[in-house]
KEPAKE-466639 format. One line per 4 residues: number of its first residue (from 0); their letters; for each residue y, z negated, x of C-alpha. Coordinates in Angstrom, 1 decimal, decimal comma, padded with zeros to 4 digits, always signed. Last residue first. Layout:
// residues N
NUM = a = Y/Z/X  ... .
***
This chain:
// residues 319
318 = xxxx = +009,3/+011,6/-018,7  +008,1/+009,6/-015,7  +007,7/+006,2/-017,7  +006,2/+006,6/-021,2 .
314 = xxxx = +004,7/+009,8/-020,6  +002,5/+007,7/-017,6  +002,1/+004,9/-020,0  +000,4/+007,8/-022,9 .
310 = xxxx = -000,8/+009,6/-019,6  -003,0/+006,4/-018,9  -005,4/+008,1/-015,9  -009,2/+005,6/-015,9 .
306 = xxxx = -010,6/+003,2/-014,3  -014,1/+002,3/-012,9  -016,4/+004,7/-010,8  -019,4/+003,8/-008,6 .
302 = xxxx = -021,4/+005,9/-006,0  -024,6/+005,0/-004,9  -026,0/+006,7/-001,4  -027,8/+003,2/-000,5 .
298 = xxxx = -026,3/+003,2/+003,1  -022,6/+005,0/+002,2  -021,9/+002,8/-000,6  -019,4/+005,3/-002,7 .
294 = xxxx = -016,8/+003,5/-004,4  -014,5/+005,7/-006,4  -011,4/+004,3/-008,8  -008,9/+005,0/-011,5 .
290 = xxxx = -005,5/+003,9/-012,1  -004,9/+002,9/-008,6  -003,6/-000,8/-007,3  -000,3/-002,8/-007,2 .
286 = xxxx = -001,3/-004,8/-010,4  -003,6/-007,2/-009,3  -000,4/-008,8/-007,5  +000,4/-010,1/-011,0 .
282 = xxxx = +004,4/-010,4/-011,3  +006,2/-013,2/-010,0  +006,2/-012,1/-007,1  +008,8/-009,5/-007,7 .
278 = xxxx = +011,1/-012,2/-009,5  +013,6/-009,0/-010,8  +014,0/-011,3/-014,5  +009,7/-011,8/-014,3 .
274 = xxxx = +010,8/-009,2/-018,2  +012,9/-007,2/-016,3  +009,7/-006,2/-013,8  +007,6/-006,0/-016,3 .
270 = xxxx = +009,6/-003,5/-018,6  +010,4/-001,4/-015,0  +007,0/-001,2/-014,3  +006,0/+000,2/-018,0 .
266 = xxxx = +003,9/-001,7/-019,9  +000,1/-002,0/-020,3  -001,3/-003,8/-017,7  +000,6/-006,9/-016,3 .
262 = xxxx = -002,4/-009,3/-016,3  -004,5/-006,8/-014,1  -008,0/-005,2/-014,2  -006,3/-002,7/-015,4 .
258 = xxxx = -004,9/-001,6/-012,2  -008,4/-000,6/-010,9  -009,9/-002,6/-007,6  -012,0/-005,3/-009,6 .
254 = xxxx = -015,0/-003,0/-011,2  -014,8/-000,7/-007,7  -015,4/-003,5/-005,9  -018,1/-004,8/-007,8 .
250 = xxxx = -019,8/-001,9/-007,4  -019,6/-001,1/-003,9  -020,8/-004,7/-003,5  -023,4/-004,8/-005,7 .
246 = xxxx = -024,6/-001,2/-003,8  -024,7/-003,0/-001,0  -022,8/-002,5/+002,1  -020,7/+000,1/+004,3 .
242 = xxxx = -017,9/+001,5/+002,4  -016,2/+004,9/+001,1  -013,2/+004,6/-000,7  -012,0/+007,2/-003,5 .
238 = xxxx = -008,5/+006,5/-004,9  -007,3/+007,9/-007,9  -003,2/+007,0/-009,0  -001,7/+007,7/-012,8 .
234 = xxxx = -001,4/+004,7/-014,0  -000,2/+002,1/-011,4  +000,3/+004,5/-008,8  +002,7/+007,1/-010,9 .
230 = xxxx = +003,8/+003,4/-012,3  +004,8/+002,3/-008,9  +006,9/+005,6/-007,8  +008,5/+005,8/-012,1 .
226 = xxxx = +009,6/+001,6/-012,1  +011,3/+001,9/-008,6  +013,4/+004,7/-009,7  +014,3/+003,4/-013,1 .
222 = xxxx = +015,2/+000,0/-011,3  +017,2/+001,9/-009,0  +019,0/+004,3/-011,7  +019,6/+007,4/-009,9 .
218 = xxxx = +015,9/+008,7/-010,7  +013,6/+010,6/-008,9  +010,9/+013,0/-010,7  +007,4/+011,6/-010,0 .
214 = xxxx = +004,8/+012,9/-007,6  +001,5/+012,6/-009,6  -001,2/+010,2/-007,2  -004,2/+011,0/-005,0 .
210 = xxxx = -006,0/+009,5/-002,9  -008,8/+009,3/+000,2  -011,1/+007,1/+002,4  -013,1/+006,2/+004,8 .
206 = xxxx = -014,6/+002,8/+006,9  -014,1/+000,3/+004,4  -016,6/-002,3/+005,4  -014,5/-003,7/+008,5 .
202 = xxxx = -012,1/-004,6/+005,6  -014,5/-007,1/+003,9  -013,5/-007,2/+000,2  -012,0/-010,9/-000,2 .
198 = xxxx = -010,3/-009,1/-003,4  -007,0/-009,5/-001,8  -008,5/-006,9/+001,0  -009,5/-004,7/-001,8 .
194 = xxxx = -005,9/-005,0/-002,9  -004,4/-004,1/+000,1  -006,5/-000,9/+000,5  -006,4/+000,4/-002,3 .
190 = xxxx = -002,5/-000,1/-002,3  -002,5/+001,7/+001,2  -004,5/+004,5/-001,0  -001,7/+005,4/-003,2 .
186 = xxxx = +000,7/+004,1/-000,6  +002,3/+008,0/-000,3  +004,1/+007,4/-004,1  +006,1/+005,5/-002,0 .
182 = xxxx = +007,1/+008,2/+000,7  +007,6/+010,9/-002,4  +009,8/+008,9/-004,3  +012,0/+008,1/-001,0 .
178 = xxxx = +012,0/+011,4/-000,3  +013,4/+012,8/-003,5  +015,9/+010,0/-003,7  +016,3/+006,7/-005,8 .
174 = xxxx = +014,4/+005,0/-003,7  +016,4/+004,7/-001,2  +015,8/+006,7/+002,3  +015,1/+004,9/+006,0 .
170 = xxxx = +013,8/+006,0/+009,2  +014,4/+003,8/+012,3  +013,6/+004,9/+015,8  +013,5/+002,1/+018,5 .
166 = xxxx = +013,1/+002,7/+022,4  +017,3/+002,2/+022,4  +017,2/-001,2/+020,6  +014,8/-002,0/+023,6 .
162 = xxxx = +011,9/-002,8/+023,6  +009,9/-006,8/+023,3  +008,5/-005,8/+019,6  +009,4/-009,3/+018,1 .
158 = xxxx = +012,8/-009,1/+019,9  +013,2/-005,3/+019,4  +012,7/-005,7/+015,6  +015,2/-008,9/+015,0 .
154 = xxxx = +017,9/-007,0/+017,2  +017,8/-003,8/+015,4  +017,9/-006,3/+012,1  +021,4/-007,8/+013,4 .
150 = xxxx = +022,7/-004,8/+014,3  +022,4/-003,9/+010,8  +020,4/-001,7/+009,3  +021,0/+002,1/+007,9 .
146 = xxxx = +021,9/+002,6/+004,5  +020,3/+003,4/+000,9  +017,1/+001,5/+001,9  +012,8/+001,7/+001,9 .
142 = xxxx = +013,0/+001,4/+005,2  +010,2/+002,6/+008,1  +010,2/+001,7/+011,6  +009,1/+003,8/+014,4 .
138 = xxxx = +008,2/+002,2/+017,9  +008,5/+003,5/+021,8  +007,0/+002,7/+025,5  +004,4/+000,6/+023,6 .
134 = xxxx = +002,0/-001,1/+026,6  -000,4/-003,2/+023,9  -000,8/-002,9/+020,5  -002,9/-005,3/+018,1 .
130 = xxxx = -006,1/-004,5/+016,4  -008,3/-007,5/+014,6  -007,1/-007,0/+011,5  -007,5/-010,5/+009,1 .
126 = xxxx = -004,6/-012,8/+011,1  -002,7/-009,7/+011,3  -002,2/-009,7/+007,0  -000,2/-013,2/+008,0 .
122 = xxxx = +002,5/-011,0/+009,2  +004,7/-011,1/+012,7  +002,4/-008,7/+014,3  +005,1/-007,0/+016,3 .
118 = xxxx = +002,9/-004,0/+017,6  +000,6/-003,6/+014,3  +004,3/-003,5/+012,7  +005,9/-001,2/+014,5 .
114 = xxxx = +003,5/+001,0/+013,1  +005,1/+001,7/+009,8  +006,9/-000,3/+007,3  +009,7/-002,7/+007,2 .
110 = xxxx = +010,8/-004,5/+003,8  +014,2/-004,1/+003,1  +017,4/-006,2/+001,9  +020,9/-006,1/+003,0 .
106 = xxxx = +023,4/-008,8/+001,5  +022,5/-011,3/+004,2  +020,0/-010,5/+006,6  +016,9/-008,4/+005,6 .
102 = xxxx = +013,6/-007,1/+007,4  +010,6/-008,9/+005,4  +007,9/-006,8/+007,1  +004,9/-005,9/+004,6 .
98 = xxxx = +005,7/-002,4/+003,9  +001,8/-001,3/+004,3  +002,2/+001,9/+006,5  +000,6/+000,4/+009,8 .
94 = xxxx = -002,0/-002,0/+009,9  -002,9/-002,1/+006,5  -002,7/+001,7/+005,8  -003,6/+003,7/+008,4 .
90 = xxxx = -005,8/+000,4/+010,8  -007,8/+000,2/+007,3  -007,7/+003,5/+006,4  -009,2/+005,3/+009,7 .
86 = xxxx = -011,1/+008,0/+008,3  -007,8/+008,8/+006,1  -006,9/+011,0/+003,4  -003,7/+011,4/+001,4 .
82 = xxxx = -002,9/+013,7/-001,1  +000,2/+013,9/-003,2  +000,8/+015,6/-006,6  +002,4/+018,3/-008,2 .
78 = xxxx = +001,3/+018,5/-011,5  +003,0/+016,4/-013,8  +003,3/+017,5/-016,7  -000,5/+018,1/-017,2 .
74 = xxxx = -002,3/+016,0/-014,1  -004,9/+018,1/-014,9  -003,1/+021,5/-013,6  -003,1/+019,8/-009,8 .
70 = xxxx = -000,4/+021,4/-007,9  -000,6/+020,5/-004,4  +001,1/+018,3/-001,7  -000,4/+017,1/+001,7 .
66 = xxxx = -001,3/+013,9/+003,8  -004,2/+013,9/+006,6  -004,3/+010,3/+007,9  -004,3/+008,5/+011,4 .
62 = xxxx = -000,5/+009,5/+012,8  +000,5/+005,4/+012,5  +000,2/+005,6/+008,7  +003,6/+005,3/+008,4 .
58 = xxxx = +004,3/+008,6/+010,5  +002,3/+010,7/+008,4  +003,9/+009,1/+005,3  +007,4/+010,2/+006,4 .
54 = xxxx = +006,2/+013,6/+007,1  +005,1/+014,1/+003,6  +008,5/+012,9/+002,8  +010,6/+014,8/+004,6 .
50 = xxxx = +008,3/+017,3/+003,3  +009,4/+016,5/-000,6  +012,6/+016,1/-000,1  +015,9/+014,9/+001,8 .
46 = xxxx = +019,2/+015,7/+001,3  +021,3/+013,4/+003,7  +023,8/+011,0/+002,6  +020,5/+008,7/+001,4 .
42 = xxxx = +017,2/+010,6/+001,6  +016,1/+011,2/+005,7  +018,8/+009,2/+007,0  +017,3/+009,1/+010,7 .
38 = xxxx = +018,8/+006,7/+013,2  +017,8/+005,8/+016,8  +019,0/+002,7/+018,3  +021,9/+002,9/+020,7 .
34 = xxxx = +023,0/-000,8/+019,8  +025,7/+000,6/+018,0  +023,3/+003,2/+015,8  +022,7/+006,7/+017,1 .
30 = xxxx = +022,4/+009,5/+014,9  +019,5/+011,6/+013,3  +020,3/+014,1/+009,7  +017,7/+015,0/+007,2 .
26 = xxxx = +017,2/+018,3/+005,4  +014,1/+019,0/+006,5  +014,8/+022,6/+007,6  +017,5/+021,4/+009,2 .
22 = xxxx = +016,1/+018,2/+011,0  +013,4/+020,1/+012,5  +013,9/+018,8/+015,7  +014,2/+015,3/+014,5 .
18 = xxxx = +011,0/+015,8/+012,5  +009,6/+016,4/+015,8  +010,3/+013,4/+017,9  +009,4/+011,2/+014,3 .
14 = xxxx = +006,0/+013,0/+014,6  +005,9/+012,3/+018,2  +006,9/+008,6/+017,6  +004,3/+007,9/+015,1 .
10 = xxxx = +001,3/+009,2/+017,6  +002,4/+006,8/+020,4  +003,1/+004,0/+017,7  -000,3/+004,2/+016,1 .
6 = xxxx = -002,0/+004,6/+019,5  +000,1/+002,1/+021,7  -002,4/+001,1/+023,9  -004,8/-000,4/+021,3 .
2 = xxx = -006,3/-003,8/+021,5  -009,3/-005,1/+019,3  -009,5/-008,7/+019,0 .
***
C-alpha cells in the first residue's frame, strides 16, 4: 500500500483556509458547530455560485486537478461549462471527491465527499486503491445538504479519522443551489473514473485525464435539481482518459464507458428516478457515466472515441 502524509487533506485544507478568507467575494458564510467543528454554508442560507463551486471541486479532488469555467458556443444553450483536468485522476477522483461516504443518522441524509475519505477508508472502493493517509493534522468533508450535520455525524467522522471535531471543516450546499449544481456537475470525470473501475478497467492504467460538462440552471424542486446536474453528465458530459495498455483495451473501454451503453438511456433523470419510486440503486449503475468518450493508449499512440452529446434529452431536462 501506498501511504501519503496527509497530501490530499493538507492541500484540501488550505484551499478550504482560503475560501474562508474570501468568504465575501464567494458569497459563503463559516461558523462553528457545538462540537467546535468548522462550518461553511457555501449554497444553503448563504448565496453561493459558480466559484464557490469551482473551489468546491478543487478541494474534493484532494488539491490534484485544474478546474475552470468557459463559454463553449457548441454546447448551444448552454454554454458555460466546467472543465476539470487531472494527472492524478485516480487518487482526484476515486480517492477523494467520489461521494461514497454514507454520512446520515436519522432524518438527515448525505453522502460525504472529499479527502477525508482516503484518510478514513471506511469504503469497499479502498480495498482496490492502494493510497491511504497517514499523520493528518486537519480533514475537509464535502455534503451534498440543505443544513449542517449533526453532532452525531461530527462524531462518526472524527472517530473514523482519529481528530478532533475541532481539526474538521465541513462544506455543505443542496442541490438545489448555484453551487451545489456546479460542485456536481464537477464529477464529470470522477464518474469516468468510477465506472471504468466498475468495468474491471485497471485503475493503475489510467494515469491522465480531463472533462467537460454544460453547467445547468438550478432548480428549487429537489428532484428537478438532481435530475438537471446528472443529466448535464449523463448526456451532455466528454471525458478524455489517457491509459497505459493495449490498444484492445483503450478501445474496449471507451466502447463500455459512454452512458448509452446503459439500461436507463433515453429519459430524463428525474423520469427514471420516479419510475425505481426514489430506489437510487435500483437504477442501472452504467448510467452514471459521460455522454461521449476519449481513450487514448499512450504506448501504441491510438486513440478511440465512442458516444455522442443528446441535446434533444439535454433540451428535455435543463430547459
Amino acid at each position: 500500500m501506498r501511504d501519503g502524509h496527509a497530501y490530499l487533506n493538507r492541500n484540501a485544507q488550505r484551499l478550504a483556509d482560503a475560501m474562508i478568507e474570501d468568504a465575501d467575494r464567494l458569497g459563503i458564510s463559516h461558523g462553528r458547530g457545538s462540537l467546535g467543528e468548522h462550518l461553511i454554508d457555501a449554497g444553503a442560507k448563504a448565496r453561493g455560485g459558480i466559484e464557490a463551486g469551482l473551489r468546491i471541486v478543487e478541494i474534493c479532488m484532494g488539491g490534484l486537478a485544474t478546474v475552470s469555467a468557459s463559454l463553449d458556443r457548441s454546447f448551444g444553450k448552454w454554454p458555460y461549462t466546467v472543465d476539470v483536468r487531472s494527472s492524478q485522476p485516480v487518487l482526484a477522483c476515486l480517492a477523494s471527491q467520489y461521494a461514497g461516504w454514507n454520512l446520515s443518522h436519522e432524518k438527515y441524509f448525505a453522502m460525504g465527499s472529499g479527502p477525508v475519505r482516503a484518510l478514513a477508508r471506511v469504503e469497499p472502493l479502498f480495498k482496490d486503491i492502494p493510497y491511504r493517509e497517514l499523520e493528518a493534522q486537519s480533514s475537509v468533508v464535502m455534503l451534498e445538504a440543505a443544513t449542517p450535520p449533526p453532532a452525531e455525524i461530527v462524531e462518526k467522522v472524527a472517530k473514523a479519522t482519529k481528530l478532533d471535531p475541532s481539526q474538521l471543516t465541513f462544506i455543505y450546499a443542496p442541490t438545489q443551489s448555484l453551487t451545489g449544481s456546479m460542485q456536481i456537475v464537477g464529477r464529470v470525470l470522477e464518474v469516468a473514473l468510477h465506472k471504468a473501475h466498475d468495468l474491471n478497467f485497471p485503475l493503475d492504467a489510467i494515469v491522465d485525464g480531463a472533462g467537460r460538462a454544460p453547467i445547468p440552471a438550478p432548480h428549487p424542486d429537489f428532484l428537478k435539481a438532481m435530475g438537471r446536474t446528472n443529466d448535464a453528465i449523463i448526456y451532455g458530459g466528454i471525458v478524455q482518459l489517457y491509459v497505459r495498455g493495449s490498444s484492445q483495451a483503450a478501445r474496449d473501454l471507451a466502447e463500455q464507458l459512454p452512458s448509452h451503453r446503459s439500461r436507463d438511456h433515453g429519459r430524463p433523470f428525474a423520469d427514471i428516478f420516479k419510475a425505481f419510486k426514489g430506489d437510487f440503486y435500483a437504477i442501472d449503475p452504467h448510467l452514471f457515466s459521460p455522454a461521449e468518450v476519449i481513450v487514448t493508449a499512450i504506448e501504441t499512440g491510438d486513440t478511440f472515441r465512442s458516444g455522442s452529446r443528446d441535446d434533444e434529452m439535454l433540451e428535455q431536462s435543463l430547459g
